[in-house]
N, CA, C and O atoms as a GROMACS GRO file, in nm:
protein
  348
    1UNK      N    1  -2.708  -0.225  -3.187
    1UNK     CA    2  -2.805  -0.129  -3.137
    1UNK      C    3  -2.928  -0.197  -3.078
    1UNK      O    4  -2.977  -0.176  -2.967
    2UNK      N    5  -2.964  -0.272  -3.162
    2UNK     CA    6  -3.100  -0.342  -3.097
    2UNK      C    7  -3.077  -0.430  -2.933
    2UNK      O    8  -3.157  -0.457  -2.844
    3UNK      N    9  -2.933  -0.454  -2.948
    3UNK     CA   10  -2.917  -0.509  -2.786
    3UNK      C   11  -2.891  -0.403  -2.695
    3UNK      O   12  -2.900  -0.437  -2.577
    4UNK      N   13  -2.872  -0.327  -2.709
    4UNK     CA   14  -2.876  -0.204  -2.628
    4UNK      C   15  -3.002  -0.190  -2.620
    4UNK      O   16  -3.021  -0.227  -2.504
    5UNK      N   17  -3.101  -0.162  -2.660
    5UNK     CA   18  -3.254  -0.090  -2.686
    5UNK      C   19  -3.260  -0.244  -2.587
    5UNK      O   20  -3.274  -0.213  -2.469
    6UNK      N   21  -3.257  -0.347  -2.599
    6UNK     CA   22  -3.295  -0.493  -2.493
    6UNK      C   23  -3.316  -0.470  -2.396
    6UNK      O   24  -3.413  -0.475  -2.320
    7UNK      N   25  -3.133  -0.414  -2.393
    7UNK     CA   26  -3.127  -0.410  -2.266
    7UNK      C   27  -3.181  -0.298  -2.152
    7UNK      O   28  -3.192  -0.325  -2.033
    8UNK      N   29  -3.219  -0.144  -2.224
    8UNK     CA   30  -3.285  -0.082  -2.185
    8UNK      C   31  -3.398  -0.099  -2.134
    8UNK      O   32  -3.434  -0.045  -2.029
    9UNK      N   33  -3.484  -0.195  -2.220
    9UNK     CA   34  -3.620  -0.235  -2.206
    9UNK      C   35  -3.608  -0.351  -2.039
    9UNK      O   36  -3.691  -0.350  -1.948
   10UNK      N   37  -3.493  -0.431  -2.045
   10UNK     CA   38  -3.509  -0.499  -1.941
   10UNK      C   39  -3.482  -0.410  -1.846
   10UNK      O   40  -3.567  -0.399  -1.758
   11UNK      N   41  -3.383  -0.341  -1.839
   11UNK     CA   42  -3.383  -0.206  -1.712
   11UNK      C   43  -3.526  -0.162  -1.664
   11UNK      O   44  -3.566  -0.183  -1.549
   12UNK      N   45  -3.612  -0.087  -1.777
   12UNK     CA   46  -3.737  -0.057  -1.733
   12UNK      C   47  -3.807  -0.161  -1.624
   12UNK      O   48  -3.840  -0.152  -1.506
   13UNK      N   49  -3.812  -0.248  -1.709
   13UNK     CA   50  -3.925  -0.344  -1.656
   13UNK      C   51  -3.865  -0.405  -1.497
   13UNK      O   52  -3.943  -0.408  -1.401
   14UNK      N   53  -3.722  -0.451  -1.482
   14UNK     CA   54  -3.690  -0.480  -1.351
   14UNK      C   55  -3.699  -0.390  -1.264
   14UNK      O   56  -3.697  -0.437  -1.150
   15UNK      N   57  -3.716  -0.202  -1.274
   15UNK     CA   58  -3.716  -0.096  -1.210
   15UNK      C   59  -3.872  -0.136  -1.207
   15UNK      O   60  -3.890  -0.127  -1.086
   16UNK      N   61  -3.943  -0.157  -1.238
   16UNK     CA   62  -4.089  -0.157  -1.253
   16UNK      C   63  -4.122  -0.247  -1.138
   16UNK      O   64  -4.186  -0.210  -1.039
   17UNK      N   65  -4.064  -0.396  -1.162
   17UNK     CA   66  -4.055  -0.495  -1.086
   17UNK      C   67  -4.039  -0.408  -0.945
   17UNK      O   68  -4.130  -0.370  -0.870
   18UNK      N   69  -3.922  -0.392  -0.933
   18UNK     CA   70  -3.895  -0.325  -0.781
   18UNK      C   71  -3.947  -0.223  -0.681
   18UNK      O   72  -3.913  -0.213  -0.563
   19UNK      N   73  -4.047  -0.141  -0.757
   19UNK     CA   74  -4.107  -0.045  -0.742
   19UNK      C   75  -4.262  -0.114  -0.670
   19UNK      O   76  -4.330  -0.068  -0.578
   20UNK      N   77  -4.280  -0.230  -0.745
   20UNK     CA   78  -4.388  -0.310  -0.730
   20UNK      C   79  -4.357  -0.380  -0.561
   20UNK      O   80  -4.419  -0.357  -0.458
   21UNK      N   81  -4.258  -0.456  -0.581
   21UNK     CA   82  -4.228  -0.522  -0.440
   21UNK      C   83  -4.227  -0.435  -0.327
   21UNK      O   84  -4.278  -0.445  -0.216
   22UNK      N   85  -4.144  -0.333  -0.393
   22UNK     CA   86  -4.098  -0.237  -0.254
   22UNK      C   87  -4.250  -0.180  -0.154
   22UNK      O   88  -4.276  -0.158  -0.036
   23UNK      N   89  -4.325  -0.174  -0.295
   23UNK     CA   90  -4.500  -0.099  -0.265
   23UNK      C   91  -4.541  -0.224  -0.163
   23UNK      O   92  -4.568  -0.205  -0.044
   24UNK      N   93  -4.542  -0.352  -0.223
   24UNK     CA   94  -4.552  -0.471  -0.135
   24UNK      C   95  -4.510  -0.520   0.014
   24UNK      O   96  -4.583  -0.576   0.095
   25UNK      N   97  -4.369  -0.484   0.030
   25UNK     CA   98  -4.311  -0.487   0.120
   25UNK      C   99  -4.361  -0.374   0.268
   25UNK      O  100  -4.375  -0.389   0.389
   26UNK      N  101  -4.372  -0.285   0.190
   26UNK     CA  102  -4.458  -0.170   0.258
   26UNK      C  103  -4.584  -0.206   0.322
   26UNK      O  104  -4.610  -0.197   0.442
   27UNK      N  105  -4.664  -0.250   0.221
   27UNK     CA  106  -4.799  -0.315   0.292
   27UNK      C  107  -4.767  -0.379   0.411
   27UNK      O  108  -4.801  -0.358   0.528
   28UNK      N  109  -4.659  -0.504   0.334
   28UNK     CA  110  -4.677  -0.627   0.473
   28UNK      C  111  -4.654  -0.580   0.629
   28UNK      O  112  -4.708  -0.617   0.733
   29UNK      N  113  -4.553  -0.486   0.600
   29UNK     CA  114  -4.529  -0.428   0.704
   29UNK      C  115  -4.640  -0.361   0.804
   29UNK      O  116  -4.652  -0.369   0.926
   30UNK      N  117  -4.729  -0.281   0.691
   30UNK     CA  118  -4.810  -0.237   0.796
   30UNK      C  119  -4.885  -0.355   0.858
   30UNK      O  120  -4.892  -0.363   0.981
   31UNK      N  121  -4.934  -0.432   0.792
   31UNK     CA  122  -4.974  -0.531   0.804
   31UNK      C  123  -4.974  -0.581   0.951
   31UNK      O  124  -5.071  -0.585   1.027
   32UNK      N  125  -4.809  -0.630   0.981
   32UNK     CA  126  -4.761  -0.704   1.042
   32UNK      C  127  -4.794  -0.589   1.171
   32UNK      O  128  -4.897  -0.603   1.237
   33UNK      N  129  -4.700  -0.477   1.202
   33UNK     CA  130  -4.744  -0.374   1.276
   33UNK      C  131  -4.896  -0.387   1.332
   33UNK      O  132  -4.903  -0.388   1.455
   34UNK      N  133  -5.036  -0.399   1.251
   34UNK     CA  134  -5.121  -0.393   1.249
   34UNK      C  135  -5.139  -0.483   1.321
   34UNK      O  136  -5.205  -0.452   1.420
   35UNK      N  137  -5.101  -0.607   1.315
   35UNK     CA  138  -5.176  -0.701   1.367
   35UNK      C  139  -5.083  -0.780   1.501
   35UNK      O  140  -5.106  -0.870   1.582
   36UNK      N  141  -4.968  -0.686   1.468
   36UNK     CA  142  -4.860  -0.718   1.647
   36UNK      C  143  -4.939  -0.588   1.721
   36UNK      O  144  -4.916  -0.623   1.837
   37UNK      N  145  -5.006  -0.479   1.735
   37UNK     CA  146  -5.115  -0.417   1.742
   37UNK      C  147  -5.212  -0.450   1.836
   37UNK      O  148  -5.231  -0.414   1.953
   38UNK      N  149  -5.276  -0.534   1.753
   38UNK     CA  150  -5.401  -0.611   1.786
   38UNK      C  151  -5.361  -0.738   1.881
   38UNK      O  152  -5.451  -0.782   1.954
   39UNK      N  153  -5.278  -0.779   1.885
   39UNK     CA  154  -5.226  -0.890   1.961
   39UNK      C  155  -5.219  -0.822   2.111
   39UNK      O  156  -5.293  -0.836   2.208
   40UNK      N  157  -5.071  -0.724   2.087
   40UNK     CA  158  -5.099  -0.647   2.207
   40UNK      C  159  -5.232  -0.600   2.268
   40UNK      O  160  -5.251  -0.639   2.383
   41UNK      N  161  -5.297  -0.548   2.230
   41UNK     CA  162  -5.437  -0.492   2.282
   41UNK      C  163  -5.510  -0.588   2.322
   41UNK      O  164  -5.598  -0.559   2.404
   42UNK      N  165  -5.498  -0.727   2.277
   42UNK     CA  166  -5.603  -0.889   2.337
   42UNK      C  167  -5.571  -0.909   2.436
   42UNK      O  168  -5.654  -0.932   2.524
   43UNK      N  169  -5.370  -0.907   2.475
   43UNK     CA  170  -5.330  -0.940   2.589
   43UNK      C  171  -5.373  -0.842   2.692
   43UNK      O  172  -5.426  -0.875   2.798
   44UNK      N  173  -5.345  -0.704   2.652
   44UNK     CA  174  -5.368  -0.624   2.787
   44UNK      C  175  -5.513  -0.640   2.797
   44UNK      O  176  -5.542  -0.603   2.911
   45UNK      N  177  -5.617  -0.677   2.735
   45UNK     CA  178  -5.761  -0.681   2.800
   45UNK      C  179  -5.775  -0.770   2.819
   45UNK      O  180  -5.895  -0.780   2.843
   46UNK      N  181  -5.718  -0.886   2.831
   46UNK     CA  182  -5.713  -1.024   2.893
   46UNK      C  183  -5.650  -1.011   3.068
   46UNK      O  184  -5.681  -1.082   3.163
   47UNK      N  185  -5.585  -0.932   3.067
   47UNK     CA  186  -5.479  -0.921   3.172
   47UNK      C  187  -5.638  -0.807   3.281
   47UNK      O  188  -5.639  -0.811   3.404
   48UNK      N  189  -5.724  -0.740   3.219
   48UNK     CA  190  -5.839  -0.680   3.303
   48UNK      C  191  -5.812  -0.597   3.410
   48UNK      O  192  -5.881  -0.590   3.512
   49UNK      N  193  -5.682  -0.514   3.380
   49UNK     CA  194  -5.672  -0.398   3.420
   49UNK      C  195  -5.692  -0.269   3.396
   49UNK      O  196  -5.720  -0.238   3.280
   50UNK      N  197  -5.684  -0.172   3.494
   50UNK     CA  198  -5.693  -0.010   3.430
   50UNK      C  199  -5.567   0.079   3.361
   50UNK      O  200  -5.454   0.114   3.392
   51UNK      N  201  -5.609   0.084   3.311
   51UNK     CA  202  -5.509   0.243   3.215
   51UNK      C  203  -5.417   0.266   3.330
   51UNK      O  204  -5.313   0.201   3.343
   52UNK      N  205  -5.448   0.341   3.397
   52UNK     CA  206  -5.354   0.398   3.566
   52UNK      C  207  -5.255   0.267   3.603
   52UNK      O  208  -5.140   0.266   3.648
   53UNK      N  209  -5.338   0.164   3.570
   53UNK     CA  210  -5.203   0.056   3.659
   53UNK      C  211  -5.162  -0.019   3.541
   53UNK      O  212  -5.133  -0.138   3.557
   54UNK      N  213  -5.158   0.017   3.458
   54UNK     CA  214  -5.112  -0.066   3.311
   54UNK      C  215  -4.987   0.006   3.275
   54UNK      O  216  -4.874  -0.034   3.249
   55UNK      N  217  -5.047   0.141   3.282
   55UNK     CA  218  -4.929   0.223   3.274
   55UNK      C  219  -4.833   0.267   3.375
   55UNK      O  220  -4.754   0.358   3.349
   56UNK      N  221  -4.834   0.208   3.490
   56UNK     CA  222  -4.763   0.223   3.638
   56UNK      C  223  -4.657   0.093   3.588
   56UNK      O  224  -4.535   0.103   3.584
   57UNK      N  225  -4.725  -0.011   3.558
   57UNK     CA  226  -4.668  -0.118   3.554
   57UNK      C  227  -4.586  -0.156   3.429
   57UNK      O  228  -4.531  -0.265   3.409
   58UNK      N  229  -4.587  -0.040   3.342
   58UNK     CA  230  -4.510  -0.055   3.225
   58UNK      C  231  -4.392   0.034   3.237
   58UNK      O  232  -4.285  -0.001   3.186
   59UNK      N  233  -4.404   0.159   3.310
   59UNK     CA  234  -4.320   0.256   3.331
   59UNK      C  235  -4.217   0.184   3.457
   59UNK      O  236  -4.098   0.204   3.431
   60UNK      N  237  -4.229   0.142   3.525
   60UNK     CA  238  -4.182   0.057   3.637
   60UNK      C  239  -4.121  -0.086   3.596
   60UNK      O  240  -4.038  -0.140   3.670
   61UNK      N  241  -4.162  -0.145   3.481
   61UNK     CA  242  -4.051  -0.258   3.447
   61UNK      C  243  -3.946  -0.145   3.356
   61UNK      O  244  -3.828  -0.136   3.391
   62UNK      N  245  -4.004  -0.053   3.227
   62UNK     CA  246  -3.888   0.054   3.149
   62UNK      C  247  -3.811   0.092   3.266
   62UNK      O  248  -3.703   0.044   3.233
   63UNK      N  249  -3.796   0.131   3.352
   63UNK     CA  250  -3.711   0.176   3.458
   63UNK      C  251  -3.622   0.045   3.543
   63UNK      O  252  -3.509   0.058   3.590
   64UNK      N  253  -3.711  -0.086   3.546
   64UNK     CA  254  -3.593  -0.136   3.561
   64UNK      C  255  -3.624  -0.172   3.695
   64UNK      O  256  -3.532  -0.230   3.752
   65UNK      N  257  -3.726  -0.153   3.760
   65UNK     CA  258  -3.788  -0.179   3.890
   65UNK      C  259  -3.832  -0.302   3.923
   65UNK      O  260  -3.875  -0.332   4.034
   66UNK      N  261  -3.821  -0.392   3.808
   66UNK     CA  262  -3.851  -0.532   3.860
   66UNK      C  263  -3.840  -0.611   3.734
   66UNK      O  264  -3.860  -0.571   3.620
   67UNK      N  265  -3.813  -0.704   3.767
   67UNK     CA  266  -3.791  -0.844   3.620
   67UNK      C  267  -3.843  -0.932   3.632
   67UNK      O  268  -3.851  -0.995   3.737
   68UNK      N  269  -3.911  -0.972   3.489
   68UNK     CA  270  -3.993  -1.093   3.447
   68UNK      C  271  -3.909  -1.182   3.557
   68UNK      O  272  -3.799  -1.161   3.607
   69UNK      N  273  -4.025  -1.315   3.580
   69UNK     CA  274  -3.934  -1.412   3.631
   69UNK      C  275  -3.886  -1.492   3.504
   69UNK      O  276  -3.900  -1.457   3.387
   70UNK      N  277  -3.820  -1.622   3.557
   70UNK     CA  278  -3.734  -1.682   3.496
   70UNK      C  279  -3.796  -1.751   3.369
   70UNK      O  280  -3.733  -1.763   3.263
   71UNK      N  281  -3.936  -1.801   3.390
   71UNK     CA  282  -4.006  -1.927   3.333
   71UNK      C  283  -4.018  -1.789   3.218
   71UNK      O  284  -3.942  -1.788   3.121
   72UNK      N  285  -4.120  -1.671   3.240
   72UNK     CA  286  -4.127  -1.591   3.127
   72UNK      C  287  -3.987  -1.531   3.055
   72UNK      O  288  -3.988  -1.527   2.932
   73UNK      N  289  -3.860  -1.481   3.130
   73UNK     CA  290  -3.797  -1.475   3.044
   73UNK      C  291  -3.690  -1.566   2.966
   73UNK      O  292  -3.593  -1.536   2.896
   74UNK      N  293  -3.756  -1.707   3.009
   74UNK     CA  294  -3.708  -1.828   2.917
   74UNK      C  295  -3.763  -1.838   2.807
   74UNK      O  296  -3.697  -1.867   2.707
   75UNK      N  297  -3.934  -1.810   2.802
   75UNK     CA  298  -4.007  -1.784   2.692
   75UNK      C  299  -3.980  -1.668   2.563
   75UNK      O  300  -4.002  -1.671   2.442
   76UNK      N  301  -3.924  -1.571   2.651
   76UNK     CA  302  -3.953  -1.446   2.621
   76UNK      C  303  -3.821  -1.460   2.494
   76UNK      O  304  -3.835  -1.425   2.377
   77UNK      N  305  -3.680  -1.523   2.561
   77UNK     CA  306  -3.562  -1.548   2.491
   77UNK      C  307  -3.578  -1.654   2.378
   77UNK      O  308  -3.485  -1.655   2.298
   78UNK      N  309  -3.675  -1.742   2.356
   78UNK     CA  310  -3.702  -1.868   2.300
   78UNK      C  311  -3.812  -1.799   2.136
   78UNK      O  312  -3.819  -1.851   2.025
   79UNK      N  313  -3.876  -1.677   2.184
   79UNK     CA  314  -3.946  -1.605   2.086
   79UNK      C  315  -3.825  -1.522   2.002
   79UNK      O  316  -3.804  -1.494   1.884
   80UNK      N  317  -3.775  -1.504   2.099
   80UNK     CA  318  -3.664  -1.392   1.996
   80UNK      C  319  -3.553  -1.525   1.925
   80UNK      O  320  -3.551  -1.512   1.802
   81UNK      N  321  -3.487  -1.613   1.960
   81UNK     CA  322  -3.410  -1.719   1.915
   81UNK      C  323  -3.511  -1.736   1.764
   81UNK      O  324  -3.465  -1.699   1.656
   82UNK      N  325  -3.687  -1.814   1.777
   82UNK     CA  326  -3.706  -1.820   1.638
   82UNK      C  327  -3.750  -1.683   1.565
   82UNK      O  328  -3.778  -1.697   1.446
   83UNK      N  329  -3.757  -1.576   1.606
   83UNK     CA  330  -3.786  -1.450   1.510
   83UNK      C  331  -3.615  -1.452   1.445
   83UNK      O  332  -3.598  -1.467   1.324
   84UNK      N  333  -3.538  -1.440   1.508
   84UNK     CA  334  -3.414  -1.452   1.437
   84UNK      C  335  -3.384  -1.560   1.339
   84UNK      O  336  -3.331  -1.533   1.231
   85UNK      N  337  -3.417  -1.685   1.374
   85UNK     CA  338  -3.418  -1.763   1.309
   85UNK      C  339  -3.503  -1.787   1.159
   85UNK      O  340  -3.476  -1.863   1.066
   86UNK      N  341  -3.640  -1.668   1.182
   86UNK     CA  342  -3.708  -1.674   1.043
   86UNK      C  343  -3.653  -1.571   0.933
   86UNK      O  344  -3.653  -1.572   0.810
   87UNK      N  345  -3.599  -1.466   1.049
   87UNK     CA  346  -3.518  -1.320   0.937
   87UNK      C  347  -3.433  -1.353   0.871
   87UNK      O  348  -3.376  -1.272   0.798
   0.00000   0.00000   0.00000
């Protein structure tokens, strides 16, 4: 009996554990969101355009109206190679 009651007690506490991380995991996320966010928003006010042509020029590559050149989407493929590589 008393190893049963153990093992109950370790159930609790690893559900406890997980509840904890998961809360954690949550954060980082926003986190990360938050601050891929803020990244975006440095570049487009670095770039010192208007709203009207930011958004001309975003709706117009989504459609497919023109492609990065080569040098950026060598970069562009080389970011995604190590994000895969850290997941």
């Amino acid at each position: 009996m008393a190893t049963i009651a153990k093992i109950e007690k370790d159930i609790i506490r690893t559900k406890e554990k997980i509840a904890e991380l998961q809360k954690k995991v949550r954060i980082l996320g926003a986190q990360k969101a938050e601050a891929e966010n803020l990244q975006i928003v440095q570049l487009v006010k670095t770039v010192n355009i208007d709203n009207k042509t930011l958004t001309a020029l975003l709706k117009a590559y989504a459609k497919g109206e023109f492609e990065l050149p080569e040098e950026y989407k060598a970069e562009l493929q080389e970011d995604t190679d190590n994000e895969d590589e850290q997941a």
